[in-house]
N, C-alpha and C positions, 0 to 999 in steps of 0.2 A: 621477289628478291631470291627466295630459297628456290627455283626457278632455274636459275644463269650455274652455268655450268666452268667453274672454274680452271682456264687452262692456260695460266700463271706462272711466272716462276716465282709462285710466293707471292700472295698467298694463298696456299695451295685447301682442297674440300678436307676439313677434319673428319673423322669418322665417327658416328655416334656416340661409340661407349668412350671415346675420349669425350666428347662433349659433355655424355652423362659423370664423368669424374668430374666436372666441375663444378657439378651440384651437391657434392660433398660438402659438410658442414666448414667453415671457416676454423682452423684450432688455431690456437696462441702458437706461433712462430717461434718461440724461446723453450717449447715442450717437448718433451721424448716422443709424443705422436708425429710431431712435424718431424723430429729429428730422424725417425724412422725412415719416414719417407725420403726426407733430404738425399740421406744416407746412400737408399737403394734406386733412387735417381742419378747419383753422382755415380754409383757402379756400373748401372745400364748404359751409362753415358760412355766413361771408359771402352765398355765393350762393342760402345758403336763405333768411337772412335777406333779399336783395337791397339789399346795401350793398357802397359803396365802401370801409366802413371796415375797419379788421380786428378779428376774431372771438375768442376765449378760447375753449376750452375748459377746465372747470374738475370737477376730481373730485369730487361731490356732488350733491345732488338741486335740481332749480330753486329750491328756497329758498335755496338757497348761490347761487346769481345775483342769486336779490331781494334780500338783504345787501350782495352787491358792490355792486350798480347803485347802494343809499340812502349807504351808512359812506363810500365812496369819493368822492361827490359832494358830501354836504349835511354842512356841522359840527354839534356839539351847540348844541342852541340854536337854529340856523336853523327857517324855517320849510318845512315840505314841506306839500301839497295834496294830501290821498288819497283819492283816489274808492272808497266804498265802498256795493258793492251786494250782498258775498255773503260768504263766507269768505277767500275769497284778499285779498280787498281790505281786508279787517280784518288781513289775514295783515300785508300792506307796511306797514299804518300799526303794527300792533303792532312790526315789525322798525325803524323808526323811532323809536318807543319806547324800544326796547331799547339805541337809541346815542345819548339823550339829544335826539333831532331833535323841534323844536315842531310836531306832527301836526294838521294842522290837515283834520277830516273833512268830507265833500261828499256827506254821506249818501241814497241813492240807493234806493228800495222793490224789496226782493229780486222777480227777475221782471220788473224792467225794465231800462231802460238810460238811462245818463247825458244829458244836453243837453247839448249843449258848448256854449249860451248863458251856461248855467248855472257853467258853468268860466268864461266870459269875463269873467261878473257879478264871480264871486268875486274875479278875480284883479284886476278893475280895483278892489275893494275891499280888497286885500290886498297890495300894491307888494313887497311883503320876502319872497315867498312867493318861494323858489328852486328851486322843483321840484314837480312835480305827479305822481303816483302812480295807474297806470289798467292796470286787467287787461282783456285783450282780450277774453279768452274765462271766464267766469266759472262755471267748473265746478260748482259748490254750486247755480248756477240755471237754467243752461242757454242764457245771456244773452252775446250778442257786443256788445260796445260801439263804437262807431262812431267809431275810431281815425282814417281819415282825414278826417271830420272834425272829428274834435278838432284834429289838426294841422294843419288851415286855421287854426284858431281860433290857437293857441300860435305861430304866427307875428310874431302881432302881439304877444307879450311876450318876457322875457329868459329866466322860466324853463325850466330843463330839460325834458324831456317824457322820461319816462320810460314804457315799455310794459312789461309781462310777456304774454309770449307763449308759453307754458309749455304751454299744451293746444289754442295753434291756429299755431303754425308747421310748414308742411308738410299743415295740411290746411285752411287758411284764408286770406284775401287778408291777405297782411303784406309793404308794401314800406317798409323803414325810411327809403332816403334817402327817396320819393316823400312818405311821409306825413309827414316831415320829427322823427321820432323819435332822440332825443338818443342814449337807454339802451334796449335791448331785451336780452333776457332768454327763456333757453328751457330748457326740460329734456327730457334723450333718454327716455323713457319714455312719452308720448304721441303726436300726430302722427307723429314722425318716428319710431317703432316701435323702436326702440332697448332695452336693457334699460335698468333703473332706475341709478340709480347716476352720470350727468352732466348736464352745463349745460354755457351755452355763454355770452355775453355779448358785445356789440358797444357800443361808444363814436364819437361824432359828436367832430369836431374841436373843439365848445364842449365838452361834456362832459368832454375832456381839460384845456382851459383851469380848468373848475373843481376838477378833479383834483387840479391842481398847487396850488389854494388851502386844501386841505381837511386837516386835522390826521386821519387818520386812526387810529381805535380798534380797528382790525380787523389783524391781523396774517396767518393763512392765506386771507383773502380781499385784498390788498393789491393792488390791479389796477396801482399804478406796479411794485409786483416783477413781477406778469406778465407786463407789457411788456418788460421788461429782458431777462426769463429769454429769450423770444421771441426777441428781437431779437439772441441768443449765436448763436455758431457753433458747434456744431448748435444750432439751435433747441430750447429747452426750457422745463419748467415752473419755478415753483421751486421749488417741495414736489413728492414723489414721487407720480406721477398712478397713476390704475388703468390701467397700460397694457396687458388684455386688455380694460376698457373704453373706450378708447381704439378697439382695431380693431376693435371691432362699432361706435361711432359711424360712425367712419370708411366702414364696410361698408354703413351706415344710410344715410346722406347719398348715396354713388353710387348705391344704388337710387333713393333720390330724384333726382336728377341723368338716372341713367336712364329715368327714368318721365315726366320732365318738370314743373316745378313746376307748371305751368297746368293742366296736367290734372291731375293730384296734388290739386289744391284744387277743379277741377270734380266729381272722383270724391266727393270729401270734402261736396262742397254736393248732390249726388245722393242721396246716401245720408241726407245729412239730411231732405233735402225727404219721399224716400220713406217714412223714418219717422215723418215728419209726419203724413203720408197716411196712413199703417198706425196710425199711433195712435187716430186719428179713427174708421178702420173699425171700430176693435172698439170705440167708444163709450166711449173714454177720454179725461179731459181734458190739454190739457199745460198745465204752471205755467206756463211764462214767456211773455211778449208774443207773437206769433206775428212782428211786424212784426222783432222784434230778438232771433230765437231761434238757438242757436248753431249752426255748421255742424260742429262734433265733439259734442257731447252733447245729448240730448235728456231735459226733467224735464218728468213726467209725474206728474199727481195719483191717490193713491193711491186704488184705489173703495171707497165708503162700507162699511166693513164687514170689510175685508182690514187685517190686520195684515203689517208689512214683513215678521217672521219666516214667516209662511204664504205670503207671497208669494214673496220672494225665495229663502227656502228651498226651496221647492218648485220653483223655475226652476233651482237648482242644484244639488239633491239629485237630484233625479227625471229633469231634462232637460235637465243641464248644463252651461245658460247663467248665467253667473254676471255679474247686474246690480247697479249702487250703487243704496244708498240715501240720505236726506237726509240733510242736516247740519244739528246745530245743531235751531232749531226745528222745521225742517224733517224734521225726524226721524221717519219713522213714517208720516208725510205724504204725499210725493214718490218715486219710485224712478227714476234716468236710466239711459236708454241711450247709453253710448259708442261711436260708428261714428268710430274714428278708426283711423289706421294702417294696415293692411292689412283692411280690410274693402270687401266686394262685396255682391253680390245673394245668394250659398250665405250668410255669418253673417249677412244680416240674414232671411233668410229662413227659417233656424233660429232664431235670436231672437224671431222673432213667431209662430211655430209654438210654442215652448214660454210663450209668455206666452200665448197663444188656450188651451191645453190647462190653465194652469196655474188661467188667470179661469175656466173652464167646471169644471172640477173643483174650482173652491173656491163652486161651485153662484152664478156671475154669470152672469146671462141675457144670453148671449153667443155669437155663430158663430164659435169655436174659429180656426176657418180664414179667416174674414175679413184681418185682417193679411198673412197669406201671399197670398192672394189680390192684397191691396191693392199689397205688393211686386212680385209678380210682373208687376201692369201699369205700376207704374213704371218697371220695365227691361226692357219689352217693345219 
């Protein structure tokens, strides 16, 4: 198993000495040693997301963020505005749904990317619309949507602007205040290499004004108890968090910290482009736009004649690179590669070596080696 070489969007290979934080002794959650931590997790957080605001961490997987950011902001009944172009975007409007919020959809052709005219159309047709709903990075298609400028655009209205940055914080350009984003949203399991299991969440000083208006249906996601809990001496949660996942976040964030966030996301757009370019060599096509393709996950059309089990199968049985496949309709269709997290020129240049050996063995009229090839002159 420690073998399979994860190339995922999520979840992504941890790196040791985060692993090793998790052998850290278990302390009492209500303690100034936990509080410490909390503390200086919720600031690393902040400066990943690059805000002035302050940050949550919250025990749960980034859907337990996309809940917080809709139940805490928007009443039942109100209207929210959800862009959707893949899964996760269906994902907000359904958690919308689910607390009674009038979803009102901005449906979008999987494989591309939103206009944000399109957004300003709607909203100047839509006055009552309190919140707008936009995945940055849209894993199911491989699709980055063009956050800052949308928030040129959400400038000029009252609604909230809500982001989920769940698969491109830490390996993509995310500045919350700059791009002027209300709610933003992430989970430790992608970019920031973390194991599965947190979220994190940040609020703008309107987004707390509406806070305070909003009859909230949600009880363990309750983001005024967060704040309270925070704001105690020692600082704490109010429900009892995973506090060995707590020190690998923690652990996660100082590499990034350490590594520096600019390169952190240049490393991250290198890798994509490379696999761009390695895609092309070996005569494969990719799903999504190239103009608006993500810089963590790459979705690739599946060649005529290969089933996902022959393919995929065969990358992880045989050569144990273990890639997604579609979603949805997409299923059978598409297979991406995740270059997120701690990934270089060694994973992506095993990852094209077993996908050249996997297409040539499943008898595609293919140079095996081309990809690798194609890698190694991108980081030449």
């Amino acid at each position: 198993m420690n073998d399979i070489l994860l190339m995922l969007p999520g979840p992504t290979t941890v790196a040791p000495r985060v692993l090793q934080a998790m052998n850290q002794a278990v302390v009492n959650h209500r303690s100034a040693i936990y509080g410490e931590i909390l503390t200086e997790t919720n600031e690393l957080m902040s400066k990943t997301f690059q805000t002035q605001n302050d940050s949550y961490i919250l025990t749960g997987s980034g859907t337990s963020a996309m809940e917080a950011a809709l139940a805490n902001t928007v009443n039942a009944g109100e209207k929210v505005l959800n862009i959707v172009g893949g899964k996760f975007g269906e994902r907000f409007m359904k958690i919308g749904q689910a607390h009674g919020i009038d979803t009102q959809e901005l449906a979008v052709k999987w494989g591309t990317a939103v206009d944000p005219k399109t957004i300003a159309e709607t909203l100047d047709e839509n006055e009552d619309i309190k919140a707008i709903t936009v995945i940055h990075n849209e894993t199911s298609t491989g699709v980055a949507a063009p956050i800052e400028e949308i928030g040129k655009v959400m400038k000029n209205y009252d609604a909230l602007y809500i982001v989920d940055t769940v698969s491109s914080l830490g390996g993509d350009y995310v500045d919350v205040d700059k791009f002027g984003i209300d709610v933003c949203v992430t989970g430790s399991q992608k970019c920031l290499a973390a194991p599965p299991g947190m979220a994190a969440i940040t609020l703008s000083d309107d987004a707390w004004k509406q806070v305070e208006g909003v009859t909230s249906n949600c009880y363990y996601l309750d983001m005024k108890a967060y704040k309270k809990y925070v704001d105690k001496v020692p600082p704490q949660t109010p429900y009892t968090p995973s506090v060995s996942l707590t020190y690998a976040m923690h652990e996660a964030l100082k590499i990034i910290e350490e590594e520096g966030l600019e390169t952190r996301v240049a490393r991250h757009h290198k890798a994509a482009e490379a696999s761009v370019k390695a895609v092309k060599a070996l005569g494969l096509e990719l799903f999504a736009d190239e103009k608006v393709s993500s810089a963590t996950v790459t979705a690739v059309k599946m060649p005529e004649g290969i089933t996902d089990d022959q393919f995929r199968g065969t990358t992880r049985e045989k050569y144990g690179v273990e890639l997604a496949g579609g979603q949805d309709h997409l299923k059978g269709n598409i297979f991406r590669i995740g270059h997120m997290g701690n990934i270089g020129y060694k994973q992506l240049a095993i990852t094209f070596a077993a996908i050249g050996m996997t297409l040539k063995g499943l008898c595609v009229d293919v140079d095996p080696g081309a990809g690798v090839a194609s890698i190694t002159e991108s980081y030449l």
